[in-house]
C-alpha positions as a printed NumPy array, in Angstrom:
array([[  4.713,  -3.552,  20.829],
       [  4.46 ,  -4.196,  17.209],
       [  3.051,  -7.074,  15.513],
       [  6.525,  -8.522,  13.25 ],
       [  4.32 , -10.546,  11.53 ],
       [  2.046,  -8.521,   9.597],
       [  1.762,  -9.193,   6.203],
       [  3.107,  -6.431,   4.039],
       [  2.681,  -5.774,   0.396],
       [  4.362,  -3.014,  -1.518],
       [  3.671,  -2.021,  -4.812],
       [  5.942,   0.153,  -6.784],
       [  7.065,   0.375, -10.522],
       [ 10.099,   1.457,  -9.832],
       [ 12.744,  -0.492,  -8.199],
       [ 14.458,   1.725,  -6.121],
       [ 11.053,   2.574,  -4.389],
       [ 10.53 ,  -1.316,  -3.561],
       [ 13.987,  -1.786,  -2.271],
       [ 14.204,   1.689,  -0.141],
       [ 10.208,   0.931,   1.153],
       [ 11.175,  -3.202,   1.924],
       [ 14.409,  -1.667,   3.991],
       [ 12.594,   0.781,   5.97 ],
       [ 10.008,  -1.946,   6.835],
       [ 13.027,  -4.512,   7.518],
       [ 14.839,  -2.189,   9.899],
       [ 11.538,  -1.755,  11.64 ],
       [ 11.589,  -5.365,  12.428],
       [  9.151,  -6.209,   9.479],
       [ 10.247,  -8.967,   7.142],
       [  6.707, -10.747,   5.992],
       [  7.02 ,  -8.418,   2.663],
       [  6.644,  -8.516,  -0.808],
       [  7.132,  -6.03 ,  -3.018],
       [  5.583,  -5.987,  -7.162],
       [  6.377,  -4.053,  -9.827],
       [  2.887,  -4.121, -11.55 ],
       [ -0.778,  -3.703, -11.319],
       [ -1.502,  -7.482, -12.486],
       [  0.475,  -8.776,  -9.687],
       [ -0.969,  -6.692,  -7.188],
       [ -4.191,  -7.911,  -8.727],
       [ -3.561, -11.223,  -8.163],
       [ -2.088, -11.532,  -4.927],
       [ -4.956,  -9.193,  -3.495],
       [ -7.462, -11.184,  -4.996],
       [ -6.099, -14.579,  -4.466],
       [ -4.323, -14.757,  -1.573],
       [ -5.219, -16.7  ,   1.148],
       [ -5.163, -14.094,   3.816],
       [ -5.483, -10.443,   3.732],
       [ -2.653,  -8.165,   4.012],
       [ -2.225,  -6.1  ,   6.786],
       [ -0.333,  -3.563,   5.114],
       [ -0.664,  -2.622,   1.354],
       [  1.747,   0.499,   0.499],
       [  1.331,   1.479,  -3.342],
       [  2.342,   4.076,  -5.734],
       [ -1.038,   5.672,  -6.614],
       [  0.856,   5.824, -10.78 ],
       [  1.46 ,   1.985, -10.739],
       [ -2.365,   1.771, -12.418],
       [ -2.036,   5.034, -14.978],
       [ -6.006,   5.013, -15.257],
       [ -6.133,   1.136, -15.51 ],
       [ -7.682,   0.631, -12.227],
       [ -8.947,   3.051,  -9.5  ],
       [ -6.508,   2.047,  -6.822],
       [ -8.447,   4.081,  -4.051],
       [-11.555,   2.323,  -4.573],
       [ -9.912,  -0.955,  -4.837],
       [ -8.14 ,  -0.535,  -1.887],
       [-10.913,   0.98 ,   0.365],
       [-13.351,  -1.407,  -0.587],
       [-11.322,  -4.441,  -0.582],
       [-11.928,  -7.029,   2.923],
       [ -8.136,  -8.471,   1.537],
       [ -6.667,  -4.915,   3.019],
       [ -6.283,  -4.45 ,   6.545],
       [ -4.608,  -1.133,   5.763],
       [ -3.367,   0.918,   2.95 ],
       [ -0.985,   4.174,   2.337],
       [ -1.426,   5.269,  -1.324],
       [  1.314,   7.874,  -1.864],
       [  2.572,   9.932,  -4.759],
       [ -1.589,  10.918,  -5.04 ],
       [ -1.421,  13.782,  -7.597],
       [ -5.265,  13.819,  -8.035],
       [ -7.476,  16.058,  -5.749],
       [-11.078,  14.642,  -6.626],
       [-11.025,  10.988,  -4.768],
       [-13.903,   9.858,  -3.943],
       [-14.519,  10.353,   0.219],
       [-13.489,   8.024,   1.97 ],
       [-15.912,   6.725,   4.754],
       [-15.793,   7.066,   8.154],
       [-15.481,   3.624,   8.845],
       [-12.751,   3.06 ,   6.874],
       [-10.327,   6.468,   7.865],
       [ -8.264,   4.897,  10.386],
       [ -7.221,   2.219,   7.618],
       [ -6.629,   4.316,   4.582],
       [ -3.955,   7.1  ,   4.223],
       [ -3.444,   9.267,   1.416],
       [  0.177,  11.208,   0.626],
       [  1.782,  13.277,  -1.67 ],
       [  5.058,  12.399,  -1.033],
       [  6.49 ,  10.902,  -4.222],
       [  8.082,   8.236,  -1.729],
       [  7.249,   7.622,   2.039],
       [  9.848,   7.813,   5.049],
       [  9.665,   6.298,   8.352],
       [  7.169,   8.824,   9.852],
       [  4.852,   8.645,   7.284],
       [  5.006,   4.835,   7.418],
       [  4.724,   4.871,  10.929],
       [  0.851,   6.61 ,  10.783]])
């Protein structure tokens, strides 16, 4: 059974995205969400909070060569688990055994369920 009370961030410029991505997750049972629209805020709330998320689901555009999302996120003990999707670039750095399970790279300009789901 799933945990309903994982923590779930979602990170998306657009608004759209947010709004389809919170409803998938709120249909699912999931309502411990919160979506931003920018880099800074995901920044901050990463950083800052005062637990990790279990869930971080982010455009990998929302930085445009500000920030290297994958490393941030793979690195970061405030992620449980991340999906980066709409990942146009092919030379990422590896990402480590250890850390495979928690980090999933897509294409997909926008998730559905089964890719959510993984």
């Amino acid at each position: 059974m799933p945990n309903k009370a994982l923590r779930i961030l979602i990170a998306d410029t657009q608004h759209t995205h947010r709004i389809v991505l919170e409803r998938l997750f709120n249909q699912q049972g999931y309502f411990r969400i919160v979506p931003v629209s920018d880099v800074q805020a995901l920044l901050t709330l990463v950083e800052y909070g005062s637990e990790p998320f279990d869930l971080v689901v982010v455009n990998a555009g929302l930085a445009e060569g500000a920030l290297d999302l994958h490393d941030f996120i793979l690195y970061n003990p405030q992620v449980r688990h991340a999906m980066l999707y709409n990942v146009q670039q092919i030379g990422l750095s590896p990402v480590p055994a250890v850390r495979r399970s928690s980090l999933h790279l897509s294409h997909a300009p926008l998730p559905d369920l089964t890719a959510l789901r993984r």
